[in-house]
ZASE-10571 format. One record per residue: x negated, z negated, y negated of N, C-alpha, C, CB in turn; residue in one letter. Coordinates in steps of 0.1 Angstrom, whole numbers, padded with zeros to 4 digits, always signed. Atoms other than C-alpha are relative to their C-alpha. Glycine has a CB too. Example, Ala and Ser with C-alpha at 12.3 -4.5 7.8 and 13.67 -1.06 7.14 Angstrom:
// residues 2
-0009+0000+0012-0123-0078+0045-0009+0000-0012+0010-0012+0000a/+0009+0000+0011-0137-0071+0011+0008-0008-0011-0004+0014-0005s/
//
This chain:
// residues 211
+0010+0003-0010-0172-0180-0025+0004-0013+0008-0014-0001-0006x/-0003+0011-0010-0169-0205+0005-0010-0010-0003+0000+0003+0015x/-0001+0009+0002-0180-0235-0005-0006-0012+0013+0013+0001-0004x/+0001+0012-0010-0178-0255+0029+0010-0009-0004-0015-0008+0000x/-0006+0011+0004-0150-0270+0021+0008-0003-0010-0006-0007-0002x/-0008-0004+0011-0137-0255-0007-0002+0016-0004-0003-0010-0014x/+0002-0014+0002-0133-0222-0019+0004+0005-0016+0009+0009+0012x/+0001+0000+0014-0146-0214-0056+0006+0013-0004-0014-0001-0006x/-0004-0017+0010-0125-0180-0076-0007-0003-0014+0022+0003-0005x/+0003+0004+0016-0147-0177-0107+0009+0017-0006-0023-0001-0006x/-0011-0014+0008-0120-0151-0133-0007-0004-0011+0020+0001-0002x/+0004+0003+0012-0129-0144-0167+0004-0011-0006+0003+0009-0007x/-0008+0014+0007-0103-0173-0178-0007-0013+0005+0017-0001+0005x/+0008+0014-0007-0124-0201-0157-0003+0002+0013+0009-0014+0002x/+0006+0005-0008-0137-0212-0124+0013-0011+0005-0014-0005-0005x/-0009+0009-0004-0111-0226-0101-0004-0002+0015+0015+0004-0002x/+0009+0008-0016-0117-0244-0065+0016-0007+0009-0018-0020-0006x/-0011+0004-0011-0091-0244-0035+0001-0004+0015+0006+0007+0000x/+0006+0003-0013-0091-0256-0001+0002+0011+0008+0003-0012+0006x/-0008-0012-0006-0070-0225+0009+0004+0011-0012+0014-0005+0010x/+0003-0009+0008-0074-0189-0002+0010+0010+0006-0016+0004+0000x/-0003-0014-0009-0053-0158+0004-0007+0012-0005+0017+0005-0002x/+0008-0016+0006-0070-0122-0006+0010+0004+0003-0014+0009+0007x/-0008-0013-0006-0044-0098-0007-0001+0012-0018+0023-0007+0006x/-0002-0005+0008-0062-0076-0032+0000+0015-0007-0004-0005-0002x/-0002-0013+0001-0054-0043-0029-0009+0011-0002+0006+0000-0008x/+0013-0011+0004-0074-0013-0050-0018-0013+0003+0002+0007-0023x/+0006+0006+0004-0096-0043-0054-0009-0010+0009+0006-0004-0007x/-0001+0009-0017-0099-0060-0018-0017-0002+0003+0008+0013+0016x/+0010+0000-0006-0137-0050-0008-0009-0004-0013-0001+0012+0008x/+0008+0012+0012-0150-0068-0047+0002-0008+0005+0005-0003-0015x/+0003+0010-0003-0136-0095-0033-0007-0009+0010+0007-0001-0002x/+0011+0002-0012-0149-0097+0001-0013-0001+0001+0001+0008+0007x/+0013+0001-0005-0180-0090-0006-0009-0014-0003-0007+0013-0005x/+0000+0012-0002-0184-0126-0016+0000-0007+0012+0008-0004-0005x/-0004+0005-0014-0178-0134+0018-0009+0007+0014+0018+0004+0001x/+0012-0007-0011-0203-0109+0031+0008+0014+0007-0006-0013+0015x/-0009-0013-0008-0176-0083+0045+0000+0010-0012+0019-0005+0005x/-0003-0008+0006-0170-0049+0035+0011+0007+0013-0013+0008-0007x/-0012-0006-0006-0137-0026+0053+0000+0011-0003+0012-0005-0002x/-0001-0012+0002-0138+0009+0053+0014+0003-0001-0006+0008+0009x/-0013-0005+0006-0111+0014+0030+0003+0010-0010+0005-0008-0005x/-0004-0012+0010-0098+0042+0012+0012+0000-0012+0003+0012+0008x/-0015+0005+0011-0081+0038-0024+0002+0014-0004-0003-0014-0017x/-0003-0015-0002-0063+0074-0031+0018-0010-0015+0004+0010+0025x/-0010-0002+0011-0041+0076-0065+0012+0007+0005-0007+0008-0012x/-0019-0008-0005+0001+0082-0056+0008+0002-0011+0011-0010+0010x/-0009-0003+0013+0026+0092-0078+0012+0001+0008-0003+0015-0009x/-0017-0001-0001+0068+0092-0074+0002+0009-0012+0009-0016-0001x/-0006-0003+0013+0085+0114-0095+0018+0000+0004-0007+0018-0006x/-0013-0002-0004+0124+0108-0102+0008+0011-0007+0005-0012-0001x/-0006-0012-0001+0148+0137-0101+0014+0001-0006+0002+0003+0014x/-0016+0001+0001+0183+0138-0119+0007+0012+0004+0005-0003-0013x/-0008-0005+0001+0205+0156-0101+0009+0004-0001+0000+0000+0001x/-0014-0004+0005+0235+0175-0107+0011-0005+0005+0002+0013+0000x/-0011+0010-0006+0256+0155-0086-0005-0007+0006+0009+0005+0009x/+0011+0011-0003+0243+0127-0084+0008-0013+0006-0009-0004-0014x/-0010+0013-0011+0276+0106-0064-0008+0010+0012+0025-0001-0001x/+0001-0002-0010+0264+0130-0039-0015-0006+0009+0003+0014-0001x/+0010+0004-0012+0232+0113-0031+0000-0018-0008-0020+0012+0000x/+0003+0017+0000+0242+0076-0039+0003-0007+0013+0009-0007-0010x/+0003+0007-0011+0236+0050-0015+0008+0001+0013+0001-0011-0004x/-0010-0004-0005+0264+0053+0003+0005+0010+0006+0006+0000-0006x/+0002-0016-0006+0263+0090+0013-0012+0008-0004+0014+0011-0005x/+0020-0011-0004+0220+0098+0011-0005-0016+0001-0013+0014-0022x/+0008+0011-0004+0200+0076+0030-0016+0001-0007+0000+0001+0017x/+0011+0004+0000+0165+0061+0024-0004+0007+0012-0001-0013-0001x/+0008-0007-0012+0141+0090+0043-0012+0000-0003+0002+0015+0003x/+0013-0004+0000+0110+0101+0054+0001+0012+0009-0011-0011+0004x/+0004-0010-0010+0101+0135+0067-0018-0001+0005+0004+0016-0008x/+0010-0004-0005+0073+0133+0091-0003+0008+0010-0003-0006+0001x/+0004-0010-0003+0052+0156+0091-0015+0003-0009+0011+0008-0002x/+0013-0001+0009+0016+0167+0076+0003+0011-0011-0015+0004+0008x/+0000+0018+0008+0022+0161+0039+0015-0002+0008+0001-0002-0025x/-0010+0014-0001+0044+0134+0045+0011+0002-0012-0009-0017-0002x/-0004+0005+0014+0075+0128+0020+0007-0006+0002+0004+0005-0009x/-0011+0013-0001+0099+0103+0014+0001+0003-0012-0004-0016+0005x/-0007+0000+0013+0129+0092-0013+0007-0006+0002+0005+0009-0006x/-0012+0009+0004+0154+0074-0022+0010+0004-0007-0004-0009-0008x/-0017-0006+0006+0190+0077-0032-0002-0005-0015+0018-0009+0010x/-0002+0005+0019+0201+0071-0069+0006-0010+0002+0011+0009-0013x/+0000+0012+0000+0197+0039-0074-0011-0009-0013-0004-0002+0016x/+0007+0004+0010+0188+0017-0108-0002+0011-0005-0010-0008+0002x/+0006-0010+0008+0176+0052-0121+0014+0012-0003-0015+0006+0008x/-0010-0009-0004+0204+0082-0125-0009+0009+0005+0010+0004-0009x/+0009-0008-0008+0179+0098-0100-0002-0003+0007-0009+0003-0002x/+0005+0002-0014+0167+0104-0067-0018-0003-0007+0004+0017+0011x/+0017+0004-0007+0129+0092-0059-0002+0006+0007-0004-0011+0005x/+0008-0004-0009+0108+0114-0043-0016+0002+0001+0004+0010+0001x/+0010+0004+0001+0073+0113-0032-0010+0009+0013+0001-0015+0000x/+0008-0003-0011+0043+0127-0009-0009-0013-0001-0007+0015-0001x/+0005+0017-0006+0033+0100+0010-0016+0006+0006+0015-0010+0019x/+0012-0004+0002-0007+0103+0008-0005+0010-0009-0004+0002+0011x/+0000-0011+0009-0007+0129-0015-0009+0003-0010+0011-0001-0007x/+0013+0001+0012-0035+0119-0040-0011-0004+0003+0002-0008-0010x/+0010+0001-0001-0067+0119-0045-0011-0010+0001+0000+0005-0006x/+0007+0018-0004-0095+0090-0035-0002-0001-0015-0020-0004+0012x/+0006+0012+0016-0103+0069-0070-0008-0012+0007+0016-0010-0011x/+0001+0014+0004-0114+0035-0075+0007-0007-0009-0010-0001-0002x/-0008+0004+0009-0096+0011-0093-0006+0000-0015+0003-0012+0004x/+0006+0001+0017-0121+0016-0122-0001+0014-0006-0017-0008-0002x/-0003-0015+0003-0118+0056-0119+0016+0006-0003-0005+0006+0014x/-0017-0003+0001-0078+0059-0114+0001+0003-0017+0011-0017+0005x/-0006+0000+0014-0059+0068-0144+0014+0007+0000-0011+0008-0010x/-0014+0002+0002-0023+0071-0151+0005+0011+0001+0004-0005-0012x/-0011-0012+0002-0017+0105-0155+0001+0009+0015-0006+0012-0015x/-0009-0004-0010+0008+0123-0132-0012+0016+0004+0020+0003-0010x/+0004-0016-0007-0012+0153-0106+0010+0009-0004+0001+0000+0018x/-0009-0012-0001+0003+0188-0114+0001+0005+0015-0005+0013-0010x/-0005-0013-0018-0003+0203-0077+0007-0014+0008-0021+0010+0015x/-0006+0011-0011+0007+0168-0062+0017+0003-0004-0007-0019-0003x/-0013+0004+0002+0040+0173-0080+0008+0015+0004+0003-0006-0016x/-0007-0013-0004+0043+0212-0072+0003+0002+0015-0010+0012-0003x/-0003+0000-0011+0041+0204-0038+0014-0010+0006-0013-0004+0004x/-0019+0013-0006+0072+0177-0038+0013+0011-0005+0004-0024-0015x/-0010-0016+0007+0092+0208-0062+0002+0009+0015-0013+0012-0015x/-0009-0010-0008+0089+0228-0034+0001-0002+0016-0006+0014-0001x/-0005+0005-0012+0094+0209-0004+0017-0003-0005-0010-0013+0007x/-0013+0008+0004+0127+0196-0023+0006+0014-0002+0000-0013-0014x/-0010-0015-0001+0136+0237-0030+0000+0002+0017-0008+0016-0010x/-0005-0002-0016+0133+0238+0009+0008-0004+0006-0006-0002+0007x/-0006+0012-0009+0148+0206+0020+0012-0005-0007-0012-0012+0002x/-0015+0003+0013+0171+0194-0008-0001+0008-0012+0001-0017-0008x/-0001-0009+0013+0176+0219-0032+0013-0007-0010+0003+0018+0005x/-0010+0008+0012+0205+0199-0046-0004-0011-0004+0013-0004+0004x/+0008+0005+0002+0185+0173-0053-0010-0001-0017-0003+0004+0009x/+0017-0003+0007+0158+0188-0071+0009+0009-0018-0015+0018+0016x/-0007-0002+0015+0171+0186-0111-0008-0003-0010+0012-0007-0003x/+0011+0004+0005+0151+0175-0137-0003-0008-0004-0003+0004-0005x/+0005+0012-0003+0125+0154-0141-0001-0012-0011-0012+0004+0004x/-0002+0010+0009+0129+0118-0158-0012-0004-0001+0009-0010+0004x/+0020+0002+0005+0088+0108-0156-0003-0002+0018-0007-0021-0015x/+0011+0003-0009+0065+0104-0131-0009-0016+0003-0010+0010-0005x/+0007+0012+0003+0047+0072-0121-0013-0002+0010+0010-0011+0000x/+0008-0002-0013+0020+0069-0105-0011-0013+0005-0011+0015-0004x/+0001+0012-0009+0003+0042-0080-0014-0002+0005+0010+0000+0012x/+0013-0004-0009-0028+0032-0058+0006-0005+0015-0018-0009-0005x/-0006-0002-0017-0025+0034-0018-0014-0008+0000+0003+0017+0011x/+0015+0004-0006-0055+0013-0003+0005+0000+0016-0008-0019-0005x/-0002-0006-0018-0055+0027+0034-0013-0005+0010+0000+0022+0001x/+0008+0000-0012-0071+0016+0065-0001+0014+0006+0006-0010+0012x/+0000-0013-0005-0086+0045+0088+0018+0001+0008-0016+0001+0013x/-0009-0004-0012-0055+0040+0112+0014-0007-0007-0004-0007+0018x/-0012+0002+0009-0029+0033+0083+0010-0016+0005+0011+0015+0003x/-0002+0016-0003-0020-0003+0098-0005-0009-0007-0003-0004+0012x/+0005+0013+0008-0020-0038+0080-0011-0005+0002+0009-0010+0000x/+0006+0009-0003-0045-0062+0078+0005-0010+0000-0007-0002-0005x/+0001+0012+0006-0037-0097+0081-0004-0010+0009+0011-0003-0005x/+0007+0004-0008-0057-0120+0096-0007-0011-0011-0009+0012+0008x/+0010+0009+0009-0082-0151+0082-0013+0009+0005-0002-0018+0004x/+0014-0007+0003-0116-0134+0069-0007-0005+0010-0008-0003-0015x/+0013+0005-0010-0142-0139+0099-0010-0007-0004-0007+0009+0006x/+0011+0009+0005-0165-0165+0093+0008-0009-0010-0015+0008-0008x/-0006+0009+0012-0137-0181+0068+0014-0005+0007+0002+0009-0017x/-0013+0001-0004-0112-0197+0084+0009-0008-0007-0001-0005+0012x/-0012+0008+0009-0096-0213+0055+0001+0016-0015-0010-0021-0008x/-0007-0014+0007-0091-0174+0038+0005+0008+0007-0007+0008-0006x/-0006-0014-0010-0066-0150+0049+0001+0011-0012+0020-0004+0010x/+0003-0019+0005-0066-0113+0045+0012+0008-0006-0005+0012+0015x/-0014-0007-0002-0037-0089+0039-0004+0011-0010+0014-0009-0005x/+0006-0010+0005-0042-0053+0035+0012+0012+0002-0015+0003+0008x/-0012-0007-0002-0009-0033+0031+0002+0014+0004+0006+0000-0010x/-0002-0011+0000-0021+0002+0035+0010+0011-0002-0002-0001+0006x/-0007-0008+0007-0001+0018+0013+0015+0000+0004-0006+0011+0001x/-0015-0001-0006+0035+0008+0033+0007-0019+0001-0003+0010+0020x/-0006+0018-0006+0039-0035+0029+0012+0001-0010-0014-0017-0004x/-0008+0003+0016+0063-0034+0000+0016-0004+0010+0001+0021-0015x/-0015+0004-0008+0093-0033+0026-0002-0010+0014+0008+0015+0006x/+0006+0008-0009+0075-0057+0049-0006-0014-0007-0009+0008+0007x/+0004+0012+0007+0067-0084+0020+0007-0015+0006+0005+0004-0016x/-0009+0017-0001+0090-0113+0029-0009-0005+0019+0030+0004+0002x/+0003+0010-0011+0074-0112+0064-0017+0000+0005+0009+0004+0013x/+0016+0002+0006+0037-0107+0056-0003-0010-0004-0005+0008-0009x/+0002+0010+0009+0040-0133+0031+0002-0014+0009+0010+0001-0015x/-0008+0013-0008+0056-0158+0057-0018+0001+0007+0020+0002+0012x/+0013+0002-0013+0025-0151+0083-0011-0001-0011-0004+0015+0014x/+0008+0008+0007+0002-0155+0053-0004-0016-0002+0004+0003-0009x/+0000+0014+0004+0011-0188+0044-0004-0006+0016+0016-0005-0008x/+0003+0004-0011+0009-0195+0083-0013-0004+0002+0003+0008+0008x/+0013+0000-0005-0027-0181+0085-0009-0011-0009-0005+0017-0001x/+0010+0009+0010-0039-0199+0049+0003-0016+0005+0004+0003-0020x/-0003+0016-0005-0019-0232+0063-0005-0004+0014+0016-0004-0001x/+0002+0004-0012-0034-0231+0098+0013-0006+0007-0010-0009-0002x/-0014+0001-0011+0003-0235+0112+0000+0008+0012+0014+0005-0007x/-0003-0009-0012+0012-0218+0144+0010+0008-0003+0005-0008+0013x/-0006-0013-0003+0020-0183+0146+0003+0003+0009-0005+0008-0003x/-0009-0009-0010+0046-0169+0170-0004+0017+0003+0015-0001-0005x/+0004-0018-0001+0033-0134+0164-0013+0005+0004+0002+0008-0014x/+0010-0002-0003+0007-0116+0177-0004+0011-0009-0001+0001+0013x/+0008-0007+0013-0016-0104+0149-0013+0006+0007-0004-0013-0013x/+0010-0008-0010-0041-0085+0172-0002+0014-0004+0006+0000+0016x/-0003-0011+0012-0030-0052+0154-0004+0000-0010+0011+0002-0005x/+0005-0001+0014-0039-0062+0127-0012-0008-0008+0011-0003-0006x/+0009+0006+0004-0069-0080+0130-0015+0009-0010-0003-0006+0015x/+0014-0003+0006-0100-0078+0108-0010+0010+0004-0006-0010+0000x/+0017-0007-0009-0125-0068+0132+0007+0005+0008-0012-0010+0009x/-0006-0001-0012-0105-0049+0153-0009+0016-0002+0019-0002+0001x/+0011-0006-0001-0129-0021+0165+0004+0013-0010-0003+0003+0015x/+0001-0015+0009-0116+0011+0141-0008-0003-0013+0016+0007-0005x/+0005+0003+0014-0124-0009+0112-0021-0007+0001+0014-0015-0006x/+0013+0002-0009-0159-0017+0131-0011+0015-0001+0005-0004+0019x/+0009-0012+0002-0170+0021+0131-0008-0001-0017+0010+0016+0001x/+0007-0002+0016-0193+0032+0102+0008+0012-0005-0018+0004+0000x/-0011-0009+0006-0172+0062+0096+0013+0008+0005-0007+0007-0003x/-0009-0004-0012-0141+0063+0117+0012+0010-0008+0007-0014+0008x/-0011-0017+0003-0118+0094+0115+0015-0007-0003+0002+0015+0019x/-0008+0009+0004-0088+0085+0095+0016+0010+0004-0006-0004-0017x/-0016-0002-0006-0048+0090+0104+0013-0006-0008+0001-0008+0015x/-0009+0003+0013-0026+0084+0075+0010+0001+0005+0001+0007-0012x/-0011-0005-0008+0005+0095+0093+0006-0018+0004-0006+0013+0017x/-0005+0013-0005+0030+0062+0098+0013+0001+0005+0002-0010-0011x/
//
């Protein structure tokens, strides 16, 4: 909570007090906000990866199989063999809404019948068998774009809301973070990705996962 001047986190472990706050908390984002009086029509939806060993598996290392995405409605994406002796593949939105106190670990059967047979369509060489499953949470804006911005009314907390795609955008999220929590000057225009920017303003705006 804001303070005026400071900004209190009470956690089970203690009660701590800072002058500058980031939020970047994922399934978890609109607990913390609502301290702050905000709520964001966000949607948290359980994902899964499952990796693939295939039978020739120099033929999809880094080097000759790129990092894809087929888009298209579902979405999928993968990765070459890399750290794993497997490909990574995935349907990007693919799972079902949760909460972070509903989620639970275990791997969808139709989410994974549906990556099986896009991969007998698309890469059938590929598609060998399976080393585990893992599975994730997505927290999505309606229009699948970031948040990052200082909380309205808090200009000493900034926001950051990855919608399910920051992971390869971390090093420069984290930089305009520290910008927004340090009140430095930002070169970028964060207008995109503001807080209040009218989609996230509707009461139930029609949503567009597609990136």
């Amino acid at each position: 909570r804001d303070l005026g001047g400071e900004i209190e986190v009470v956690t089970d472990d203690g009660i701590y007090r800072c002058e500058r706050l980031i939020v970047a908390g994922g399934a978890w984002t609109n607990q913390v906000l609502a301290s702050f009086g905000m709520k964001l029509p966000l949607t948290v939806t359980q994902e899964q990866v499952t990796y693939f060993k295939p039978a020739n598996q120099q033929a999809f290392a880094p080097e000759r199989f790129p990092v894809w995405i087929w888009m298209d409605d579902p979405s999928f994406y993968g990765f070459p063999v890399y750290g794993e002796t497997a490909v990574k593949v995935a349907q990007d939105v693919g799972g079902r809404p949760v909460t972070a106190e509903t989620r639970s670990f275990d791997p969808d059967a139709e989410n994974l019948a549906r990556v099986q047979a896009f991969m007998r369509k698309m890469l059938p060489g590929a598609l060998g068998p399976i080393l585990y499953t893992k599975t994730c949470l997505y927290t999505l804006t309606p229009d699948r774009d970031f948040i990052i911005d200082r909380v309205p009314g808090h200009p000493h907390v900034a926001l950051a809301v990855g919608a399910g795609h920051a992971f390869k955008f971390a090093s420069v999220i984290g930089r305009l973070l520290a910008g927004l929590a340090g009140e430095e000057s930002i070169d970028t225009d964060l207008t995109p990705f503001a807080a209040d920017r009218a989609i996230l303003r509707e009461e139930n705006p029609a949503a567009n996962y597609l990136v």
